[in-house]
C-alpha positions as CSV (number, residue, x, y, z in Angstrom):
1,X,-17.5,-7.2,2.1
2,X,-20.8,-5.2,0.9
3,X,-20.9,-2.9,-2.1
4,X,-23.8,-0.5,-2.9
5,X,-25.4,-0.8,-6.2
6,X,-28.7,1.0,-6.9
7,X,-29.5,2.1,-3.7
8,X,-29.2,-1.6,-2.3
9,X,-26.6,-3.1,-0.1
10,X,-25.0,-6.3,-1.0
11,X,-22.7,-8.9,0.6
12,X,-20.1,-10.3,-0.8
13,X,-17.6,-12.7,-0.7
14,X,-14.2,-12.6,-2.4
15,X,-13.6,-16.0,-4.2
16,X,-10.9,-15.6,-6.0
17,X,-7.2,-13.8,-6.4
18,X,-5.3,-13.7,-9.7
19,X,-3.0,-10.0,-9.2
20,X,-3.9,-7.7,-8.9
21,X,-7.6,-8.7,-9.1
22,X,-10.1,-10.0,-6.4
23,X,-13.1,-11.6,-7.9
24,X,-16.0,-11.2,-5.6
25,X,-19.6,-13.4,-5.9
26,X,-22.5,-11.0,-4.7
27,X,-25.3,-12.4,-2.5
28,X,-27.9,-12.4,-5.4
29,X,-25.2,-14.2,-7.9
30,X,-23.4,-11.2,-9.2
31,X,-19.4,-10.6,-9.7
32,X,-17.3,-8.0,-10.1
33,X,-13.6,-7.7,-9.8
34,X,-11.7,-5.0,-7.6
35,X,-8.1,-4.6,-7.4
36,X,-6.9,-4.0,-3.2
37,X,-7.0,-0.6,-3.5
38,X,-11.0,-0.6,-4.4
39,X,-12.1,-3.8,-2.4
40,X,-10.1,-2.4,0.9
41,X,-12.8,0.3,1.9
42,X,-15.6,-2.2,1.1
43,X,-14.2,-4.8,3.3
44,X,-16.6,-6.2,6.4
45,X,-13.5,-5.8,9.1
46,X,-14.6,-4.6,12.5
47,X,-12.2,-2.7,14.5
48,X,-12.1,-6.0,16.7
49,X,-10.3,-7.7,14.0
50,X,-7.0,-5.6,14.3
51,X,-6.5,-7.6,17.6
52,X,-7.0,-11.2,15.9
53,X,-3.0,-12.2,15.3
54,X,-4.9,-14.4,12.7
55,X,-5.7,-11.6,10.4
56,X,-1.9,-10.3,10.5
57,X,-0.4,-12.5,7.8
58,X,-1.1,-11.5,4.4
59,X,0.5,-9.7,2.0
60,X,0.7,-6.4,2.1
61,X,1.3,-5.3,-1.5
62,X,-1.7,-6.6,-2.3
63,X,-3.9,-4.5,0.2
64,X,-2.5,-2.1,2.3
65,X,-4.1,-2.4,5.7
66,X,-4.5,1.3,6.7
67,X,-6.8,1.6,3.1
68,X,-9.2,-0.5,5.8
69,X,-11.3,2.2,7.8
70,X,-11.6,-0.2,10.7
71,X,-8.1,-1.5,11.0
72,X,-7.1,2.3,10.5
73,X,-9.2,3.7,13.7
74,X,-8.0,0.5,15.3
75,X,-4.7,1.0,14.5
76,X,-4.5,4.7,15.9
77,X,-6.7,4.3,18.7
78,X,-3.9,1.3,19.5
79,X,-0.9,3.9,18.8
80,X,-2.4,6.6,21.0
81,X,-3.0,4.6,23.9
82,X,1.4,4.8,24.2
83,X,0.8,8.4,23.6
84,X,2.6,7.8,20.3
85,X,1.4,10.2,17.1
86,X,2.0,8.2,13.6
87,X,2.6,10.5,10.8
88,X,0.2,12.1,9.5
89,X,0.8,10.4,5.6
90,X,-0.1,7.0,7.7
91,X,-3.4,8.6,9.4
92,X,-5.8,8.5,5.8
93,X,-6.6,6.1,3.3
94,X,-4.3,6.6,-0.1
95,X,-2.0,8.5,2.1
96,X,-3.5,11.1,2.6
97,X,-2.8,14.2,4.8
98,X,-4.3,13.4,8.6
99,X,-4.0,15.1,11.4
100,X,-3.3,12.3,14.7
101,X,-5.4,12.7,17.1
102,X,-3.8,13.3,20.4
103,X,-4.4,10.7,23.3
104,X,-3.8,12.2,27.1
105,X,-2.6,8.7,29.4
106,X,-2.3,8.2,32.9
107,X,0.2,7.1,34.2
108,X,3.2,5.0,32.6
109,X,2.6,2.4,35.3
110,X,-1.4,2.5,34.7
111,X,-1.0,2.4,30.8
112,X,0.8,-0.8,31.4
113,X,-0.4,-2.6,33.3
114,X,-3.7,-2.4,32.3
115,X,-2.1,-3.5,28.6
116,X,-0.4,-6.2,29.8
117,X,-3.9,-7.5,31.7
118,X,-5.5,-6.8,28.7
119,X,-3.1,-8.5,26.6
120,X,-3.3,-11.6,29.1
121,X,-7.3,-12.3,29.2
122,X,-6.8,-11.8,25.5
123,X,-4.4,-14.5,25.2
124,X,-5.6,-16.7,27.6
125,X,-8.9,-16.7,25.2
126,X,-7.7,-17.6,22.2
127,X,-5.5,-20.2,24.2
128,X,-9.1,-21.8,25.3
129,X,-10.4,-21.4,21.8
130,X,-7.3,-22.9,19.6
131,X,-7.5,-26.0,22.5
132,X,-10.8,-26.7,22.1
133,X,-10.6,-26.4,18.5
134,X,-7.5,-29.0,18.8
135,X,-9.0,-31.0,21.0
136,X,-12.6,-31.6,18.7
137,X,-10.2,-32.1,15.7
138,X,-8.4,-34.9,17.9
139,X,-11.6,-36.6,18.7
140,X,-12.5,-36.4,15.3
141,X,-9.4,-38.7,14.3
142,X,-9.1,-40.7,17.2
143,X,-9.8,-44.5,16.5
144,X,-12.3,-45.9,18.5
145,X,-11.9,-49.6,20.4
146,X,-14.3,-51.4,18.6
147,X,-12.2,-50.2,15.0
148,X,-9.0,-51.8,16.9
149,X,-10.5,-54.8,17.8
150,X,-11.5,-55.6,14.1
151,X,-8.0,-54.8,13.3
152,X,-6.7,-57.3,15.7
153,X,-5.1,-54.8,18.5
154,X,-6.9,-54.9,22.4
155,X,-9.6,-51.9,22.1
156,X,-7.5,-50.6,25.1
């Protein structure tokens, strides 16, 4: 997250959650607490993030996601790529009245299966990256043969 004080930018990082406050340390050694509503605008979320299955599991009454200015243009670029329009109370931060953009597609065929390719290389990398993270942790715990001889087993 970054917060402007004095004309200055400055990172943070939230450290701590007691409800409804988030304690955040500032990059020169600062804190401050913010309840959801205040910290969601200041968070460092790029619009990226929306498609990160990862960063779906929270809870919600905490910090609403569409108080997020990058999950909420996410979110309705997502939305009108089906052609769909959310309501208009969804569209602004503190529900506030939007008007939806409208998004023109192709064709239904186009639309998806262009999603569905989309959704596949997307996939298939985080497949890659959750294996090769499984597979360093696994190396990392793996006895090695010389540990099994002192133990008495064959090193095999």
């Amino acid at each position: 997250m970054r917060a402007d004080f004095g004309g200055f930018s400055y990172p943070g990082t939230v450290v701590e959650f007691c409800a409804p406050w988030f304690r955040v340390v500032f990059s020169d050694g600062d804190s401050a607490d913010y309840t959801g509503f205040e910290l969601a605008p200041l968070l460092d979320f790029s619009e990226n993030d929306f498609y990160d299955p990862r960063l779906w599991f929270y809870d919600f009454s905490v910090i609403h996601p569409m108080e997020i200015p990058a999950f909420r243009r996410a979110c309705l670029t997502y939305v009108e790529g089906f052609g769909l329009d959310l309501p208009p109370t969804w569209c602004n931060a503190a529900g506030g009245a939007g008007t939806p953009r409208r998004h023109k597609v192709a064709s239904e065929h186009d639309d998806k299966a262009a999603y569905i390719a989309a959704e596949e290389e997307h996939l298939a990398g985080l497949t890659q990256e959750f294996l090769g993270l499984a597979g360093a942790i696994s190396a990392a715990f793996k006895p090695r043969g010389d540990r099994a001889l002192h133990q008495g087993g064959r090193g095999e």
